[in-house]
N, C-alpha and C positions, 0 to 999 in steps of 0.2 A: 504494500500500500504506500502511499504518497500524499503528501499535503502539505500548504502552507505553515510554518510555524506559528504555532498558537495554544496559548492553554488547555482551551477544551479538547482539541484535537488531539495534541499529546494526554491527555488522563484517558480519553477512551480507546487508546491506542495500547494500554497494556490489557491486552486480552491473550485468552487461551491457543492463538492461534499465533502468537508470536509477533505479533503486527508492532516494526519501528516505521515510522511516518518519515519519509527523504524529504530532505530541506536545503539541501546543498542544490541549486540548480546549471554549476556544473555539471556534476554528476547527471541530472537528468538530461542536456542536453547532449551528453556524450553518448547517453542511454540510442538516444535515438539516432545518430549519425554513425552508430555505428551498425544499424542496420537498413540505412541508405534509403527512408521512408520518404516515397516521393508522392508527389501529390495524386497520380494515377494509382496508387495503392489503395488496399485497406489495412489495416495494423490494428490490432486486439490487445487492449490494456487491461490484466486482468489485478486488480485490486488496487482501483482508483483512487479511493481516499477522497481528499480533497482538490485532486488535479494537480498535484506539480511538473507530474511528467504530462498529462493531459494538456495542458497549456502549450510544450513544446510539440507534442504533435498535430496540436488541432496550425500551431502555425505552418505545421508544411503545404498543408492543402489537401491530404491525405483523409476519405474517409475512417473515422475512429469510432472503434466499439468500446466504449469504458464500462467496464462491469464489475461492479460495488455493489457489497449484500447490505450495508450497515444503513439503519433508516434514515439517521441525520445526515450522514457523509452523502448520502443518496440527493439529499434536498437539496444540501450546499454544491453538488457537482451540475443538478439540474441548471439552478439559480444561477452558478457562474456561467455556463455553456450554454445557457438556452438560446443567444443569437448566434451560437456558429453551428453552420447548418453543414457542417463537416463532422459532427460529432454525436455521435448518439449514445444515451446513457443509458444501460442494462442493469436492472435488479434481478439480482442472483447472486446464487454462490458460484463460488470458481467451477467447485466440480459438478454441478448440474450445466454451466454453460455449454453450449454446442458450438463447438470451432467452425468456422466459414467451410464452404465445400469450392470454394473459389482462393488460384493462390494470396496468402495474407502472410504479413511478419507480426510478430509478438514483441513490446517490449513494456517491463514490467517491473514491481519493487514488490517482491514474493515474501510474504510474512514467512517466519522461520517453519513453524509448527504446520505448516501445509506445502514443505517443499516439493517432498516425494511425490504427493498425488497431483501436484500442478506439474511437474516432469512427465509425470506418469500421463498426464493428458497429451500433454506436447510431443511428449520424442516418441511415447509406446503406441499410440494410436495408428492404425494401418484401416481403411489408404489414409493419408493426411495429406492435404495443400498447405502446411506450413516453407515455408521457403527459410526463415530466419527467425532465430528469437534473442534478444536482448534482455540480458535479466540480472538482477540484484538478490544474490542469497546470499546465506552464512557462509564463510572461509570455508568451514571443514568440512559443510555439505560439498560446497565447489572443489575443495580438494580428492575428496571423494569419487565425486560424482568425473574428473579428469584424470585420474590413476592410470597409467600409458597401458596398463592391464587390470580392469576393473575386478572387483570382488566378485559380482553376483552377474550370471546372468539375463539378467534385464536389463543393468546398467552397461554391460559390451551389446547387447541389441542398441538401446540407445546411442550408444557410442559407434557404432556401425553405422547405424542409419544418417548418425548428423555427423559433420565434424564438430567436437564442442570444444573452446579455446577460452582458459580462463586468462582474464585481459590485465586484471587490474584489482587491488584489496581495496576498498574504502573502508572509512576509518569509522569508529563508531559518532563520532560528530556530527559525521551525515545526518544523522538520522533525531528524531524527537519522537519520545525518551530516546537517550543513546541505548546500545544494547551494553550488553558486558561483552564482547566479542566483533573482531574484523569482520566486514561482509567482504565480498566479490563480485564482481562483472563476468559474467559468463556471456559468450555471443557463440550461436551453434546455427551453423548450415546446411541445409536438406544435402544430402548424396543422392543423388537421383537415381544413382544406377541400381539400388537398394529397393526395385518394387518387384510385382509380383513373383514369378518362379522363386527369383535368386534371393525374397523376403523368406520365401516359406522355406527355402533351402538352409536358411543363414539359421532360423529359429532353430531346427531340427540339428544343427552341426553346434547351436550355442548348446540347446538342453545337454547335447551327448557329452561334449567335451566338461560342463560344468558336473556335472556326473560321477565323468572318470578323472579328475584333471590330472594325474600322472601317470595315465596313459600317452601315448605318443601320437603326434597330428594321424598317423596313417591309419592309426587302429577306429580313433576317430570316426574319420570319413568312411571305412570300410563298415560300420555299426550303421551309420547314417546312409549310406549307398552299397547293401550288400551286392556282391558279386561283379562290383567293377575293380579297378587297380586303384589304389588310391594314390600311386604316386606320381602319376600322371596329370592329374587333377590338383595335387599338393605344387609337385614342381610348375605346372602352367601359371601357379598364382607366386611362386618366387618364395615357397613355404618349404622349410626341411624336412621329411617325411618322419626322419627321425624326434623332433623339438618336442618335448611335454606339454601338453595343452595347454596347460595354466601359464605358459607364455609366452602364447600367441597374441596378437594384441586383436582387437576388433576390427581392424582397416585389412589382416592378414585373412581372420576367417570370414569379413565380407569378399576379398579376393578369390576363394575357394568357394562359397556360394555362388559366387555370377559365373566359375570353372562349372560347375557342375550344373548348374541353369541350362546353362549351352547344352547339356546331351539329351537328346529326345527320350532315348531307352528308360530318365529316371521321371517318377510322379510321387512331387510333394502335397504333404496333408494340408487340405486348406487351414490359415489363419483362425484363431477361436476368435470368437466377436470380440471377447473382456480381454485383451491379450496378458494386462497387467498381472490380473488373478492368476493366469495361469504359471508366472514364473515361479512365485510365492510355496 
C-alpha cells in the first residue's frame, strides 16, 4: 500500500496484513519507470492506499486499475482521482481481484503479510498477460524469492516463467510507520517462451526434480519422459546430464522444457486451474 504522509493514514496502516504506507516519492517514481508505463498501457496497482504511486501513474496517461479493500483509503483515493479519467478505483481484496486478460504491467507497494499470495497471483497464474511487474516487498522475502537456485518449487516455476531482478533495498524511512526491516524493488519480466507444451513440461520436470533433488539432471528427465534419452535433450539445452538437480537453476530446467516441447512423441498433463495449491 501507499499514501500521503499523514496521521491517520499511518495509525491504520498497522494492521494484520503488514501494511507500511510509501512516502518517499522517489521511490515511487522509480517504481514506475522502471516498468516503462506508457500511456497506450494499462498497469494494475494493487494496494492503493492513499495514491502515492497512483499519482505517478495516472501522470503517464496510462489506463490505471487501483484496487484498495480499506473503506476510508477507498473514499480518499475516489475523492483524489475522481477527475482523471485515466484511472479507475477497485474495491476489493488483492486476492479476489481478476488480473486483465489483455497484456498489462503491475507496479505496487505489497504489505509484508500478503507477499506470497500477491506473487502467487502474479508469476503462478497460467495463461497470464502480465508482461512486467514492479514491486516493493520485504528484503528477505526478495532475497528469497531471487536465490540463483530457489528453495521450493513454485518459486523456480516463478523464476522460470519471469526473469525476476532485485534492483535496489529501501530503507525503512520510506515508508509510514517505518517497519523494523529493509524493503526491496523487485522488477520481473514475462519469458515468453515459457507457454503452453514447454509450461506443462517445465511443471512436471520442477515437481520431479524437487522430489528427488540429489538425483542427477538425466534421471530426472528420464522419470518425466520415460523411454526417451535424456541426454540429448539435457545436452541440447547446454545442461550436464550428470549435475544434481538441486543445482540447476530455473533458466537451465526452463531450457530443457522448450528441448522437450519440440518432440511430438511426448504429451504433457494439462495445467490444474489452482496451480498454486498444487505445489504446497
Amino acid at each position: 500500500m501507499s499514501s500521503r504522509r499523514s496521521t491517520s493514514v499511518s495509525a491504520r496502516s498497522t494492521n494484520d496484513s503488514g501494511a507500511h504506507f510509501l512516502v518517499n516519492s522517489t521511490i515511487a517514481r522509480q517504481l514506475v519507470r522502471s516498468c516503462a508505463v506508457g500511456c497506450s498501457g494499462t498497469v494494475v496497482e494493487l494496494g492503493a492506499g492513499a495514491g502515492a504511486i497512483t499519482t505517478h501513474l495516472a501522470a503517464t496517461g496510462a489506463r490505471v486499475l487501483a484496487v484498495e479493500r480499506d473503506p476510508e483509503l477507498l473514499r480518499r483515493l475516489r475523492r483524489r482521482f475522481d477527475r482523471e479519467r485515466c484511472v479507475s478505483v477497485i474495491g476489493t481484496d488483492i486476492g479476489r481481484f481478476r488480473l486483465p486478460r489483455t497484456p498489462f504491467v503491475v507496479v505496487a507497494s505489497i504489505p509484508y503479510g500478503i507477499s506470497s499470495m500477491t506473487c502467487r497471483l502474479l508469476f503462478g497464474s497460467v495463461p497470464t498477460a502480465l508482461r512486467c511487474a514492479s514491486l516493493l516487498v520485504e528484503w528477505g522475502f526478495a532475497k528469497r524469492l531471487t536465490e540463483p537456485v530457489p528453495r521450493t518449487a513454485e518459486l523456480a516455476w516463478w523464476n522460470a516463467r519471469f526473469t525476476i531482478e532485485l534492483c535496489r533495498r529501501v530503507p525503512p524511512r520510506s515508508f509510514s510507520p517505518s517497519p523494523t526491516v529493509w524493503s526491496a524493488q523487485l522488477v520481473a519480466r514475462r519469458n515468453t517462451e515459457i507457454t503452453g507444451n514447454s509450461a506443462r513440461a517445465l511443471r512436471v520436470l520442477l515437481l520431479t526434480a524437487y522430489t528427488e533433488p540429489t538425483e542427477p539432471a538425466r534421471a530426472v528427465v528420464r522419470a518425466a519422459a520415460p523411454g526417451l534419452t535424456p541426454h540429448h535433450f539435457l545436452r541440447a539445452a547446454g545442461v550436464d546430464p550428470s549435475s544434481p538437480a538441486r543445482r540447476l537453476t530455473p533458466q537451465q530446467w526452463s531450457s530443457v522444457a522448450r528441448a522437450l516441447a519440440d518432440d511430438s512423441r511426448l504429451h504433457w498433463p494439462a495445467l490444474p486451474r489452482e496451480l498454486g495449491r498444487r505445489w504446497r
